[in-house]
Predicted model as a PDB file, atoms N, CA, C, CB and O in Angstrom, pLDDT in the B-factor column:
MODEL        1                                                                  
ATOM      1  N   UNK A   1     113.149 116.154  98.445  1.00 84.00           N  
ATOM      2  CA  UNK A   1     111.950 116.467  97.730  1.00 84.00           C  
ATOM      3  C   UNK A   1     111.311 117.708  98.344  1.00 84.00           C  
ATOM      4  CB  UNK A   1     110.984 115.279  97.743  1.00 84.00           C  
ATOM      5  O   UNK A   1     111.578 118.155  99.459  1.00 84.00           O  
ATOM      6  N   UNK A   2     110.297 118.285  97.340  1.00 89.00           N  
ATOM      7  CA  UNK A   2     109.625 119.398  98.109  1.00 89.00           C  
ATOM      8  C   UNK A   2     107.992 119.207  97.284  1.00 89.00           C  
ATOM      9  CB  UNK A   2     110.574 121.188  97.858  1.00 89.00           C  
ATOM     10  O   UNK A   2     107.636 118.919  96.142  1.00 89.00           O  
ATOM     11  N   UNK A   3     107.130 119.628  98.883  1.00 88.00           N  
ATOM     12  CA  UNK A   3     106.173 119.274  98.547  1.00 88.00           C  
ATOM     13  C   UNK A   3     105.466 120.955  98.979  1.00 88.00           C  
ATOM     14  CB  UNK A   3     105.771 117.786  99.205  1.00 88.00           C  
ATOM     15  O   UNK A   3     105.695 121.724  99.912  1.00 88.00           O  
ATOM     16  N   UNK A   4     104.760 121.000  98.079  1.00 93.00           N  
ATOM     17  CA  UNK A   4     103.790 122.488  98.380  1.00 93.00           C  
ATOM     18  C   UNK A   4     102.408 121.743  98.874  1.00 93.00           C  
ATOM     19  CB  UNK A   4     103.429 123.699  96.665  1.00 93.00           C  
ATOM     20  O   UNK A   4     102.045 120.848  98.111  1.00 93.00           O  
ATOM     21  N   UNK A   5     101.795 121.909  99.725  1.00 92.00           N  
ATOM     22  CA  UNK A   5     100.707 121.830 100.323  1.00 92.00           C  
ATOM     23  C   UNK A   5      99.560 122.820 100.191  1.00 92.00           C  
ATOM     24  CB  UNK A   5     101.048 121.733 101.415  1.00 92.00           C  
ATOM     25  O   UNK A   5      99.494 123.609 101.133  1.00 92.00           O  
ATOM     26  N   UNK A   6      98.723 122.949  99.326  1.00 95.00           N  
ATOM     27  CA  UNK A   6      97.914 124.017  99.046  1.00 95.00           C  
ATOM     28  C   UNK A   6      96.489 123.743  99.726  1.00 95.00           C  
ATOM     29  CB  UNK A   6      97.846 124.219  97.502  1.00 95.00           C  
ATOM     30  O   UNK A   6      95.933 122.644  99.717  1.00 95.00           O  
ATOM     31  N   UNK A   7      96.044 124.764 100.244  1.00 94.00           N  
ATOM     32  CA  UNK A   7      94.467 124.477 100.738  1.00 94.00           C  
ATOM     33  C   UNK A   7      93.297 125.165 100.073  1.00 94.00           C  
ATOM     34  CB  UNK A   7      94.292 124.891 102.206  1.00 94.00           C  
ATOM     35  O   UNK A   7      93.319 126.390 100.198  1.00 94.00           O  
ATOM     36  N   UNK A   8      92.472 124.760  99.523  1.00 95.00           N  
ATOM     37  CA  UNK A   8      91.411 125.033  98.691  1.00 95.00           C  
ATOM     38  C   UNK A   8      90.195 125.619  99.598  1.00 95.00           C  
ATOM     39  CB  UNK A   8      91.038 123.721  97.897  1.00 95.00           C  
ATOM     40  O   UNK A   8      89.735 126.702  99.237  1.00 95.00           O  
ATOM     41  N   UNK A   9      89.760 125.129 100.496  1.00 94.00           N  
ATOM     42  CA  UNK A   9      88.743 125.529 100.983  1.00 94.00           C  
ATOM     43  C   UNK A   9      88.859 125.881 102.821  1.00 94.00           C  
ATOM     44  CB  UNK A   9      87.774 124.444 100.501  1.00 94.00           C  
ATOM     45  O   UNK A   9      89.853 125.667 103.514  1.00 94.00           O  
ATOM     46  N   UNK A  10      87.606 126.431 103.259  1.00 92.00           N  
ATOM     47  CA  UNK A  10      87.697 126.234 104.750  1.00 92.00           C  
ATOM     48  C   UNK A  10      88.385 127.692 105.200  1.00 92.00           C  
ATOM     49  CB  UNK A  10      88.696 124.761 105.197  1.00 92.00           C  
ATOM     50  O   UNK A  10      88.539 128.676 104.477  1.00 92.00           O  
ATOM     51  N   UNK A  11      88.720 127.556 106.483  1.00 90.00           N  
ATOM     52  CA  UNK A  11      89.590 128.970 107.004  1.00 90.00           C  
ATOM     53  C   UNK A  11      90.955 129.056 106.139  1.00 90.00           C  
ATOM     54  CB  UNK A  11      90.084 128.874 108.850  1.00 90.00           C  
ATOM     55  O   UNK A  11      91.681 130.049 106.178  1.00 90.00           O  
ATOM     56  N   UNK A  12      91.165 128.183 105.541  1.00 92.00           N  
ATOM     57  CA  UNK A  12      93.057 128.312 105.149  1.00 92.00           C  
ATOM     58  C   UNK A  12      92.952 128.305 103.745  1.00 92.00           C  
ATOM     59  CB  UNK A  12      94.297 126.817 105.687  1.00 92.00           C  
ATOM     60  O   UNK A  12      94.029 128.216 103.156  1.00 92.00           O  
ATOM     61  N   UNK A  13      91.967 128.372 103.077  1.00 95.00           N  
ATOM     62  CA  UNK A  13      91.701 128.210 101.689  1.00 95.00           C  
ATOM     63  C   UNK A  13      92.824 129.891 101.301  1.00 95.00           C  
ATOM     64  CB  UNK A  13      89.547 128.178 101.265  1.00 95.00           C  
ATOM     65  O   UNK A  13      93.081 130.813 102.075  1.00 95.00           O  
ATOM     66  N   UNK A  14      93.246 129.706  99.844  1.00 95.00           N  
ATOM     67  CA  UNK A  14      94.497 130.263  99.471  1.00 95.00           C  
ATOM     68  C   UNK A  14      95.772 129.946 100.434  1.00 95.00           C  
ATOM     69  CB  UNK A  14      94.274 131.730  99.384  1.00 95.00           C  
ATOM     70  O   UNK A  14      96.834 129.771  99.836  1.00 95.00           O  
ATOM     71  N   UNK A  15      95.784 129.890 101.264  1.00 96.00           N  
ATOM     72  CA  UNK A  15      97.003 129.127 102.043  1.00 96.00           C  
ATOM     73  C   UNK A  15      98.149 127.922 101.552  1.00 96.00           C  
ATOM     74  CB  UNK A  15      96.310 128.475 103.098  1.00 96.00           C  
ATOM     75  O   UNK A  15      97.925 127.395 100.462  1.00 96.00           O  
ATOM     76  N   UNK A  16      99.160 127.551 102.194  1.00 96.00           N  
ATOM     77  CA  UNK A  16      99.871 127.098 101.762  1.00 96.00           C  
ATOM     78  C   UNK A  16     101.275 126.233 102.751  1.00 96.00           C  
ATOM     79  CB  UNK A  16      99.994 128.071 100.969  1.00 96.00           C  
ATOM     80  O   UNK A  16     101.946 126.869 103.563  1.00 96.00           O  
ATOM     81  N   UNK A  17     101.404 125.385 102.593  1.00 95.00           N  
ATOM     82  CA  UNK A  17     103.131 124.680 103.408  1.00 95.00           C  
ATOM     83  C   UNK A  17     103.905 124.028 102.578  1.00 95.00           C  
ATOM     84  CB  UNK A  17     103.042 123.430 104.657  1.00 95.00           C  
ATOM     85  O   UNK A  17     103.595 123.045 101.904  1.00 95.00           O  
ATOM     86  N   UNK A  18     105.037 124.640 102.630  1.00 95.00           N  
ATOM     87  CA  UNK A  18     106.252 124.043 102.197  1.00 95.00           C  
ATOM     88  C   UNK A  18     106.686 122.689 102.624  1.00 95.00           C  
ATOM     89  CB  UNK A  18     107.197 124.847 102.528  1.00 95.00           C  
ATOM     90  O   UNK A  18     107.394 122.981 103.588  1.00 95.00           O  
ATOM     91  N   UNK A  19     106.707 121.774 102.555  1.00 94.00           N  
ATOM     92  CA  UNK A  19     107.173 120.494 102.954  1.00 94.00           C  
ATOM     93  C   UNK A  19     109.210 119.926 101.878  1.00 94.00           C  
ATOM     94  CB  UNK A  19     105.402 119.308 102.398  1.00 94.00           C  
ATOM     95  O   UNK A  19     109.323 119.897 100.652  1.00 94.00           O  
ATOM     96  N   UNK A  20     110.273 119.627 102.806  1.00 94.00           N  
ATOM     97  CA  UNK A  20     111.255 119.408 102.672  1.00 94.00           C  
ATOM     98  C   UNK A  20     112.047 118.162 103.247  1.00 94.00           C  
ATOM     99  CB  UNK A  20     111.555 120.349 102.898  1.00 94.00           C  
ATOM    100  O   UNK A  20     112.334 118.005 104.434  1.00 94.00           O  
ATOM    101  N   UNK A  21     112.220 117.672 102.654  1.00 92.00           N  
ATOM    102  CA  UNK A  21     112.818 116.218 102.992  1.00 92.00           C  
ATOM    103  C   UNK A  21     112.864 115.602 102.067  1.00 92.00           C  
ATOM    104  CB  UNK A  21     112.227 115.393 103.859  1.00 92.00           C  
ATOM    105  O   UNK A  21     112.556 116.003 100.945  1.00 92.00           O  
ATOM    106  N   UNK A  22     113.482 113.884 102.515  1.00 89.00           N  
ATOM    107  CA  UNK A  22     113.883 112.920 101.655  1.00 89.00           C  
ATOM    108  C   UNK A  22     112.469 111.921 102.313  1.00 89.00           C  
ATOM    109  CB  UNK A  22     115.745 112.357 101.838  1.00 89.00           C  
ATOM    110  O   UNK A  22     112.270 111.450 103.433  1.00 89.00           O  
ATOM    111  N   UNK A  23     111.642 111.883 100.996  1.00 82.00           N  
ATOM    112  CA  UNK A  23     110.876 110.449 101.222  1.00 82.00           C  
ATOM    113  C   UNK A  23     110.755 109.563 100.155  1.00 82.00           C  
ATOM    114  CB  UNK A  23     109.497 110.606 101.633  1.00 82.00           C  
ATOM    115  O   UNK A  23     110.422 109.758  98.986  1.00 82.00           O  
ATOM    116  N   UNK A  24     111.186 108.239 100.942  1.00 82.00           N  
ATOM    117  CA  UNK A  24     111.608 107.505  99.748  1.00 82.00           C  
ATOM    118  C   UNK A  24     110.738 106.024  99.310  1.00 82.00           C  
ATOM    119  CB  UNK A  24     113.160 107.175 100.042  1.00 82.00           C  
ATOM    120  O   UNK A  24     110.442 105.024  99.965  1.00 82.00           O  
ATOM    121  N   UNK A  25     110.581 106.292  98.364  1.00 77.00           N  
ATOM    122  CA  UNK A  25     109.660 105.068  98.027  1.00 77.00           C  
ATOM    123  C   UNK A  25     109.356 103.817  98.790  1.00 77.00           C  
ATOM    124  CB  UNK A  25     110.091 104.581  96.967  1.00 77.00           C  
ATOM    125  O   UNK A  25     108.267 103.321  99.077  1.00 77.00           O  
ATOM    126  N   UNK A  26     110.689 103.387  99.076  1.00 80.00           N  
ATOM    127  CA  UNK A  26     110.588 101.870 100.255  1.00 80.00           C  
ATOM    128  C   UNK A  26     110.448 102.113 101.264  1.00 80.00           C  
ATOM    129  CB  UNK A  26     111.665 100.913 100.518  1.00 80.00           C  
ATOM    130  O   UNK A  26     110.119 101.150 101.956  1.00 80.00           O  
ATOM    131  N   UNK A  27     110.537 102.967 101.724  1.00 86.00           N  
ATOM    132  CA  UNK A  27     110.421 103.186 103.311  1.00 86.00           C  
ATOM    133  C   UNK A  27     108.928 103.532 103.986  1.00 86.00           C  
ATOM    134  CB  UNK A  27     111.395 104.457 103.681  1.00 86.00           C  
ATOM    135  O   UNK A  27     108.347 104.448 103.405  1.00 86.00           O  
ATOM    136  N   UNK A  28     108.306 103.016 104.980  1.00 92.00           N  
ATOM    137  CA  UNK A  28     107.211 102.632 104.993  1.00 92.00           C  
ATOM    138  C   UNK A  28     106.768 104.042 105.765  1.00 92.00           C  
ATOM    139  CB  UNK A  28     107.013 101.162 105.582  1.00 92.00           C  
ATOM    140  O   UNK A  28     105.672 104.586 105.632  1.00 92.00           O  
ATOM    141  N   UNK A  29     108.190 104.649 106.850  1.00 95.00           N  
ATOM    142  CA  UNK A  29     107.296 105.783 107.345  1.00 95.00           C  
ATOM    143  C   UNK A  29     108.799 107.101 107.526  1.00 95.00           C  
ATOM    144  CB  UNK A  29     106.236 105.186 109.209  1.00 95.00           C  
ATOM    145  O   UNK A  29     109.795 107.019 108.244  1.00 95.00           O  
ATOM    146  N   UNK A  30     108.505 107.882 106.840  1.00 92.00           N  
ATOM    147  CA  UNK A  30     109.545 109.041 106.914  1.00 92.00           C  
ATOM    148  C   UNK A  30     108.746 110.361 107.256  1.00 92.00           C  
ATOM    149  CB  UNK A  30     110.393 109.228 105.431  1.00 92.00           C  
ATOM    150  O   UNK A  30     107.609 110.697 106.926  1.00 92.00           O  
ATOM    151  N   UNK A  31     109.902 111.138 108.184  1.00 95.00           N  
ATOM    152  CA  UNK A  31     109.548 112.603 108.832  1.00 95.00           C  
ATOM    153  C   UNK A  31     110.532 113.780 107.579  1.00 95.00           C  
ATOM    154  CB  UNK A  31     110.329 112.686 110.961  1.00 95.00           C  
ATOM    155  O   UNK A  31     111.745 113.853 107.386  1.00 95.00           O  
ATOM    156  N   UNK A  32     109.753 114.302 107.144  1.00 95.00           N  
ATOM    157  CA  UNK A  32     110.022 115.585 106.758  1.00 95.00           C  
ATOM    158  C   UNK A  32     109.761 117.200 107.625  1.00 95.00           C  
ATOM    159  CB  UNK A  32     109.305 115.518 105.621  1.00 95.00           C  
ATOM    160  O   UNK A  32     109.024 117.330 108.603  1.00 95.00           O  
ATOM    161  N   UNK A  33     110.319 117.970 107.174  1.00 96.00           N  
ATOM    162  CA  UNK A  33     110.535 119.690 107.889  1.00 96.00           C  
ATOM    163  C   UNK A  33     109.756 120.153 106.967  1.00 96.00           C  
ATOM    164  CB  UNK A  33     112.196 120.625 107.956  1.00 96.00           C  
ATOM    165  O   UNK A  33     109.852 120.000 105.749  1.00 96.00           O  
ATOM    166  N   UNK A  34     108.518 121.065 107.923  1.00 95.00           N  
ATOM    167  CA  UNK A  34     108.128 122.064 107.059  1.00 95.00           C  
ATOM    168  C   UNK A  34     108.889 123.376 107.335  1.00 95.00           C  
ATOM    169  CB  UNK A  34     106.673 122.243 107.159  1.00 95.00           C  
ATOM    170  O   UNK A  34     109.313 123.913 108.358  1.00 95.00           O  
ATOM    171  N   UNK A  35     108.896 123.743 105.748  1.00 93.00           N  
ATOM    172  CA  UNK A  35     109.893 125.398 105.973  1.00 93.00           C  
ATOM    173  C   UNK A  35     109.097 126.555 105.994  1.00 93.00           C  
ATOM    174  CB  UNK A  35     111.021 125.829 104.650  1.00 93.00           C  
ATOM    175  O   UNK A  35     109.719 127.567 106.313  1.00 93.00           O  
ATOM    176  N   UNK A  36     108.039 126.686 105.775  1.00 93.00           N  
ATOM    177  CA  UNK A  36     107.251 127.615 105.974  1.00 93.00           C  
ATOM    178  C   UNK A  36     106.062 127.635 104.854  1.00 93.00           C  
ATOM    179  CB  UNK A  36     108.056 128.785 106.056  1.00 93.00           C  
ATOM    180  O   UNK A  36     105.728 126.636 104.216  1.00 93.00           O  
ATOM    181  N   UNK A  37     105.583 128.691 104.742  1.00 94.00           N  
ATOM    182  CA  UNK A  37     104.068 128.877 104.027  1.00 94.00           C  
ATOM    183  C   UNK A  37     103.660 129.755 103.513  1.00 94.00           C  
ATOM    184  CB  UNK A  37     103.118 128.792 104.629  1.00 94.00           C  
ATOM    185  O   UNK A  37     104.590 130.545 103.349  1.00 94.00           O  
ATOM    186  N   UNK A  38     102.512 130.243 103.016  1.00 95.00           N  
ATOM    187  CA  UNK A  38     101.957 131.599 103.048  1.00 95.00           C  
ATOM    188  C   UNK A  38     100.467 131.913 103.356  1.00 95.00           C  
ATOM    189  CB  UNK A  38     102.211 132.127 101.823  1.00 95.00           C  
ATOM    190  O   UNK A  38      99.969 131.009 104.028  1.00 95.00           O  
ATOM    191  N   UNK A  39     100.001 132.459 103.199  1.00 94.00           N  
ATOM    192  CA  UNK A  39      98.947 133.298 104.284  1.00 94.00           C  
ATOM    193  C   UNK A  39      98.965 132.949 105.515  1.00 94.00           C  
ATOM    194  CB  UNK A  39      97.515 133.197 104.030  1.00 94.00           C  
ATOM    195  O   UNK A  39      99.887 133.259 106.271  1.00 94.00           O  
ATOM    196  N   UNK A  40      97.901 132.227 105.881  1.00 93.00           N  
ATOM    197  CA  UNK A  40      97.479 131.977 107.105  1.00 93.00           C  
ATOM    198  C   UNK A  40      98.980 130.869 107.946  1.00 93.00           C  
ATOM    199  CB  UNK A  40      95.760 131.156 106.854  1.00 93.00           C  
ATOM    200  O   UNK A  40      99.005 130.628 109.153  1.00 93.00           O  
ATOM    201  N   UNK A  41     100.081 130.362 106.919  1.00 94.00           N  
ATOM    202  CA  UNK A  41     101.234 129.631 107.543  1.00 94.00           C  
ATOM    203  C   UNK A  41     102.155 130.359 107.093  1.00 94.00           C  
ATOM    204  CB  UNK A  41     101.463 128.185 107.258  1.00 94.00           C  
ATOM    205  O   UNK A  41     102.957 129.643 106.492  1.00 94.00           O  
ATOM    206  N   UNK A  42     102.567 131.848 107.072  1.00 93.00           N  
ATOM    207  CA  UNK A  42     103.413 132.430 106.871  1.00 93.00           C  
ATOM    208  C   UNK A  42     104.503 131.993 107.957  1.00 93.00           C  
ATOM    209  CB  UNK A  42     102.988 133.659 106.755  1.00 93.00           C  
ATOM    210  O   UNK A  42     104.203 131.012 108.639  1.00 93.00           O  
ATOM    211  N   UNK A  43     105.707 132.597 108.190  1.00 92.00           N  
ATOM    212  CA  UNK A  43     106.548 131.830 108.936  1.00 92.00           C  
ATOM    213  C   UNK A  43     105.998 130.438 109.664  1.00 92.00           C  
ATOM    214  CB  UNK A  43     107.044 132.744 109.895  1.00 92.00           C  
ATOM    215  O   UNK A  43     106.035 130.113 110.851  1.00 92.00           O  
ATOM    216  N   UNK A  44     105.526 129.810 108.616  1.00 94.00           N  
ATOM    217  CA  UNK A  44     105.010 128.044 109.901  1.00 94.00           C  
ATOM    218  C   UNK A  44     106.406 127.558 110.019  1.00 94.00           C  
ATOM    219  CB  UNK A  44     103.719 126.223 108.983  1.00 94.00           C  
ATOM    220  O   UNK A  44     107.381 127.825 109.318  1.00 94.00           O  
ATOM    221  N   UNK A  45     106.321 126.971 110.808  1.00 95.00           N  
ATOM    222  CA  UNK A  45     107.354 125.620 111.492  1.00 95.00           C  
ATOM    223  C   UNK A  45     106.831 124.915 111.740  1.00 95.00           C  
ATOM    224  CB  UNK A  45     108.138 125.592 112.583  1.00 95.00           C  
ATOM    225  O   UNK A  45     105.691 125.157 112.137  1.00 95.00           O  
ATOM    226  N   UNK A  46     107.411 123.263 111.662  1.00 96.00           N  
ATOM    227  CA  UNK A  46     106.628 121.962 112.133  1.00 96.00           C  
ATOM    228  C   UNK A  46     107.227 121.050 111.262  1.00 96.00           C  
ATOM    229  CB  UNK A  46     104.948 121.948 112.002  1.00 96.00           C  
ATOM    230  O   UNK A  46     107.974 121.483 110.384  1.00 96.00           O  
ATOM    231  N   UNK A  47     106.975 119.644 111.391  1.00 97.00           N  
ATOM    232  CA  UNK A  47     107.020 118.551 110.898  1.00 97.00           C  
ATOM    233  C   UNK A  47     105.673 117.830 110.495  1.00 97.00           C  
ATOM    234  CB  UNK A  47     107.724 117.923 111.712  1.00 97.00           C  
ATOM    235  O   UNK A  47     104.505 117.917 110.874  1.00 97.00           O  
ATOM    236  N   UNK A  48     106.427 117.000 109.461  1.00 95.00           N  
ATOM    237  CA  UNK A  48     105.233 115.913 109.062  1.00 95.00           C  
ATOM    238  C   UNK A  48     105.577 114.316 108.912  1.00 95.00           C  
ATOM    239  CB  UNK A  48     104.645 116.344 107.588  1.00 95.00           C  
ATOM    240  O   UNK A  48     106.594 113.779 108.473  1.00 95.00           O  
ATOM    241  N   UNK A  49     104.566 113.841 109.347  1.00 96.00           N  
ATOM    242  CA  UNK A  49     105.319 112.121 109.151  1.00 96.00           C  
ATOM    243  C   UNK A  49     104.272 111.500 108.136  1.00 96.00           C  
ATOM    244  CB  UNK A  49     105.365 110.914 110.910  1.00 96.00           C  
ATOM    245  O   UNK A  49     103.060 111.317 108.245  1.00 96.00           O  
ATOM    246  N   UNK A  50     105.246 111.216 107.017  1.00 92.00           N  
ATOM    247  CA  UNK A  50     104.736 110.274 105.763  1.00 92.00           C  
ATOM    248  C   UNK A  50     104.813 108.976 105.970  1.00 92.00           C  
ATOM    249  CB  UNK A  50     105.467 110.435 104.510  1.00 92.00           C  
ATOM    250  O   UNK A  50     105.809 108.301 106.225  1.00 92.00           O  
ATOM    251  N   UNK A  51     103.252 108.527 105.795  1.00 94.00           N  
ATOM    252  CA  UNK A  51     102.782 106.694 106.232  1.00 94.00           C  
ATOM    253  C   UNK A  51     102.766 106.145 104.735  1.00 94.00           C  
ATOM    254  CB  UNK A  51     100.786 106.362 107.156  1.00 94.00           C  
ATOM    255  O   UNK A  51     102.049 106.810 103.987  1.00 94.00           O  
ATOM    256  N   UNK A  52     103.477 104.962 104.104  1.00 91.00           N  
ATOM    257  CA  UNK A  52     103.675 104.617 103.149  1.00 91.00           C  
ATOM    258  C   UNK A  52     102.094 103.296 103.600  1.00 91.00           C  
ATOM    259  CB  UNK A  52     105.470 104.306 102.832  1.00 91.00           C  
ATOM    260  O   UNK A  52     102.035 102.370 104.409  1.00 91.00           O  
ATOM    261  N   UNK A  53     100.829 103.992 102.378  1.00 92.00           N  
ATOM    262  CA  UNK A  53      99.902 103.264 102.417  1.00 92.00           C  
ATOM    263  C   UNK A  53      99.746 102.005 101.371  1.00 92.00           C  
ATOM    264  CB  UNK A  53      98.987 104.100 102.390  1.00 92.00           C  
ATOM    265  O   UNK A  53      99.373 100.870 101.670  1.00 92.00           O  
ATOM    266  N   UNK A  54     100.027 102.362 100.406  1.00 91.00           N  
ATOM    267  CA  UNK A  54     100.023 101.330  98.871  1.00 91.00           C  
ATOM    268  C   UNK A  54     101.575 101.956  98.472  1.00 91.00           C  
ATOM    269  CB  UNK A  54      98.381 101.794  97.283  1.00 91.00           C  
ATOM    270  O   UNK A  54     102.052 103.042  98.803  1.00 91.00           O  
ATOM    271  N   UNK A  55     102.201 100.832  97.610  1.00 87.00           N  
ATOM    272  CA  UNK A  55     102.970 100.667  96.723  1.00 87.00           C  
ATOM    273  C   UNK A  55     103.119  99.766  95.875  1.00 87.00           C  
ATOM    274  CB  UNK A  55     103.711 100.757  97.067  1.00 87.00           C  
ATOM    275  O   UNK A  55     103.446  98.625  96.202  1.00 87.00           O  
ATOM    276  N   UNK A  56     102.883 100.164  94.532  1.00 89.00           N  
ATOM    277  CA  UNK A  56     103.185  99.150  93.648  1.00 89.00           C  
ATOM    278  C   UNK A  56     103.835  99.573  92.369  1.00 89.00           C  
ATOM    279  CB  UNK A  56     102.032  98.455  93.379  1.00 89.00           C  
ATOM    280  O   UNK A  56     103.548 100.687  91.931  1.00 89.00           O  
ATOM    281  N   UNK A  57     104.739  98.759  91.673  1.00 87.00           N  
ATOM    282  CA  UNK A  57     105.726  99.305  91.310  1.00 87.00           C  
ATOM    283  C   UNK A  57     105.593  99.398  89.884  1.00 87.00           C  
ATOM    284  CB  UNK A  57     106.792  98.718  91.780  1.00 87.00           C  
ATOM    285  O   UNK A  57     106.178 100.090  89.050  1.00 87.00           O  
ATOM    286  N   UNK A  58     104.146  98.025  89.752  1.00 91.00           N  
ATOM    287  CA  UNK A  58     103.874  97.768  88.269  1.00 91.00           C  
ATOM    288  C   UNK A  58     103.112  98.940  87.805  1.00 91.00           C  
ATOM    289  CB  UNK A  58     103.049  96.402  87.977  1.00 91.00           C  
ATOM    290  O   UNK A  58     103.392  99.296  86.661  1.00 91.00           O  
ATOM    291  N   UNK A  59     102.127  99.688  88.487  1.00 92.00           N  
ATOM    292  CA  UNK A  59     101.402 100.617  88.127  1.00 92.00           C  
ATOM    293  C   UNK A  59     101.846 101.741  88.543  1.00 92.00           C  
ATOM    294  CB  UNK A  59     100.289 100.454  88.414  1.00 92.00           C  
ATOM    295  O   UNK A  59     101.033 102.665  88.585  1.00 92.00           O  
ATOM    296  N   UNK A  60     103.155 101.979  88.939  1.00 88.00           N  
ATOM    297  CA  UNK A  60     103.917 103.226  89.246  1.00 88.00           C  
ATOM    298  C   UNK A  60     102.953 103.897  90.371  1.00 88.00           C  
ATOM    299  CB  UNK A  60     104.174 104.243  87.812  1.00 88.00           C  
ATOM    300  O   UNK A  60     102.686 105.051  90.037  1.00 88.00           O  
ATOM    301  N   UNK A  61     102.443 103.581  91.415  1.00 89.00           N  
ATOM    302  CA  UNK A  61     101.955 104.252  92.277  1.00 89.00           C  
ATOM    303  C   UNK A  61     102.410 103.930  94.124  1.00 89.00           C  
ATOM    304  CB  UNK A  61     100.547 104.052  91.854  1.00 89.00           C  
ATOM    305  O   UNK A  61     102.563 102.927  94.822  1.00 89.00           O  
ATOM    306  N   UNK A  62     102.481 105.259  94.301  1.00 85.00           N  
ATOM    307  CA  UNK A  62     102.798 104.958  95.987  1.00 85.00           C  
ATOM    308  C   UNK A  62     101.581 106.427  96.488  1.00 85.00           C  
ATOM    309  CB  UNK A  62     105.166 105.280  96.618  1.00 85.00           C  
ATOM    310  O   UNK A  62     101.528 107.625  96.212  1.00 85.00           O  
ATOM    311  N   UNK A  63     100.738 105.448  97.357  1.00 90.00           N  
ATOM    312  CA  UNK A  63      99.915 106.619  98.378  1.00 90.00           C  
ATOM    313  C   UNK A  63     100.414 106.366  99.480  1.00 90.00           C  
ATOM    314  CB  UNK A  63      98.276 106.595  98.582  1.00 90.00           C  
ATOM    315  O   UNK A  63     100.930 105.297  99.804  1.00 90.00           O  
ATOM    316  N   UNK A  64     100.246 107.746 100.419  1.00 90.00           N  
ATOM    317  CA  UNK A  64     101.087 108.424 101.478  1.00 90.00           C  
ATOM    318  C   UNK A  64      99.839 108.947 102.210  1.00 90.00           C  
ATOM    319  CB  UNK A  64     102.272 109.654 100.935  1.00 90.00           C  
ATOM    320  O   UNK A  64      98.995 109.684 101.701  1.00 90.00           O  
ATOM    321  N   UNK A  65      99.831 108.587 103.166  1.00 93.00           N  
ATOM    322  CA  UNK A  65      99.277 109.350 104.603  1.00 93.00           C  
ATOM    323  C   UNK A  65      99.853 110.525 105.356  1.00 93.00           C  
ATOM    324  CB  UNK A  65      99.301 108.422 105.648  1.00 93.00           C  
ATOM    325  O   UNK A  65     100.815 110.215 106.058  1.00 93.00           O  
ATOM    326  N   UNK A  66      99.568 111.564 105.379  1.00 92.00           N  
ATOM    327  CA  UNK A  66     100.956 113.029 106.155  1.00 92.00           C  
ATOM    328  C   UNK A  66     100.014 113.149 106.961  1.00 92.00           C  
ATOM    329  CB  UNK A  66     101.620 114.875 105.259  1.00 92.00           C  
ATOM    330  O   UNK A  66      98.814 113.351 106.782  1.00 92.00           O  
ATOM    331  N   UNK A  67     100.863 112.958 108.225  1.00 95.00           N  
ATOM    332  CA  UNK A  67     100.600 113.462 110.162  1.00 95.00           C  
ATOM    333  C   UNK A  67     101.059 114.852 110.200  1.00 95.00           C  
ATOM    334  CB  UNK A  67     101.760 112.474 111.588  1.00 95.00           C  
ATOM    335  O   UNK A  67     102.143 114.776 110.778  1.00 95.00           O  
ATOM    336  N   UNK A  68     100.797 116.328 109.850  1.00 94.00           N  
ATOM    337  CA  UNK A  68     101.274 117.376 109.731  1.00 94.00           C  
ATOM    338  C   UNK A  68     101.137 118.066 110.797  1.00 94.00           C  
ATOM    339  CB  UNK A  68     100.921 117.885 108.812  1.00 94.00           C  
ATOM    340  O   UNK A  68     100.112 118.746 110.851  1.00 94.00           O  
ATOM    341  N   UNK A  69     102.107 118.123 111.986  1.00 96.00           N  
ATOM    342  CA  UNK A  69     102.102 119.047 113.057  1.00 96.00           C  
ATOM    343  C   UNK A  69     102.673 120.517 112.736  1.00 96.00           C  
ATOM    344  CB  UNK A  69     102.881 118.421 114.150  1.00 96.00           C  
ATOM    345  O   UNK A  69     103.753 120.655 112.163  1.00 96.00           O  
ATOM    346  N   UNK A  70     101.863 121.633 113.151  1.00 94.00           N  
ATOM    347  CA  UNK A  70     102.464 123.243 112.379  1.00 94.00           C  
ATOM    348  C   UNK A  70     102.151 123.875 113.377  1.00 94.00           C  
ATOM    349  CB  UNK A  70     101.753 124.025 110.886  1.00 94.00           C  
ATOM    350  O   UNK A  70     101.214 123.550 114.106  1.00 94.00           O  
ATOM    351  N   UNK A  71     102.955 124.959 113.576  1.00 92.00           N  
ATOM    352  CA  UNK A  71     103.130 126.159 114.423  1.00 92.00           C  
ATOM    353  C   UNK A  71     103.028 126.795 113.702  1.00 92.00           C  
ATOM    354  CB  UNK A  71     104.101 126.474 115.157  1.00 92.00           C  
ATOM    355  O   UNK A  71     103.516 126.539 112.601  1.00 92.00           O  
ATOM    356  N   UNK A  72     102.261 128.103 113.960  1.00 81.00           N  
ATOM    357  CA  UNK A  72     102.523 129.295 112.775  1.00 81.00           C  
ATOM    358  C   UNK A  72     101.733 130.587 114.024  1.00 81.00           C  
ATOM    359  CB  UNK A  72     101.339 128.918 110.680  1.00 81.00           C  
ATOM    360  O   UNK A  72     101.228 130.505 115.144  1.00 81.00           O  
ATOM    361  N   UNK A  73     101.973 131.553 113.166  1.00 75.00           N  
ATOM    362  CA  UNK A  73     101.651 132.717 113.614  1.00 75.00           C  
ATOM    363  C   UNK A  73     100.588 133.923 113.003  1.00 75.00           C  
ATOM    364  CB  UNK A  73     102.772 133.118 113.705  1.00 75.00           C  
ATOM    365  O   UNK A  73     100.435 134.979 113.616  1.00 75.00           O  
TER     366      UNK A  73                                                      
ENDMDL                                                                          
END                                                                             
């Protein structure tokens, strides 16, 4: 999967992280790679760990908690 991470407001507002990995519905806690960004996370590096908060299957919903550690320059 790929997740774009956009920031709206604050110092990083127009900013941005790429998020890459497999996260999968049942699994309660998965680490994805960030591949990079733009503005203020242009070349970023780092990881993120997805916390599986709710799932339910009847109302098609899964919320996720992201621990996003980033290096950037």
């Amino acid at each position: 999967m790929v997740y774009n991470l956009r920031f709206a407001h604050g110092g990083y507002n127009g900013s941005s992280l790429c998020l890459l990995g497999n996260i999968s519905p049942a699994s309660i806690v998965n680490e994805v790679a960030i591949a990079g960004g733009t503005g203020v996370f242009r070349f970023a590096r780092g990881y993120a760990v997805a916390k599986r908060i709710v799932l339910d299957f009847k109302a098609q919903l899964v919320v996720r908690e992201l621990n996003v550690y980033v290096s950037h320059y």
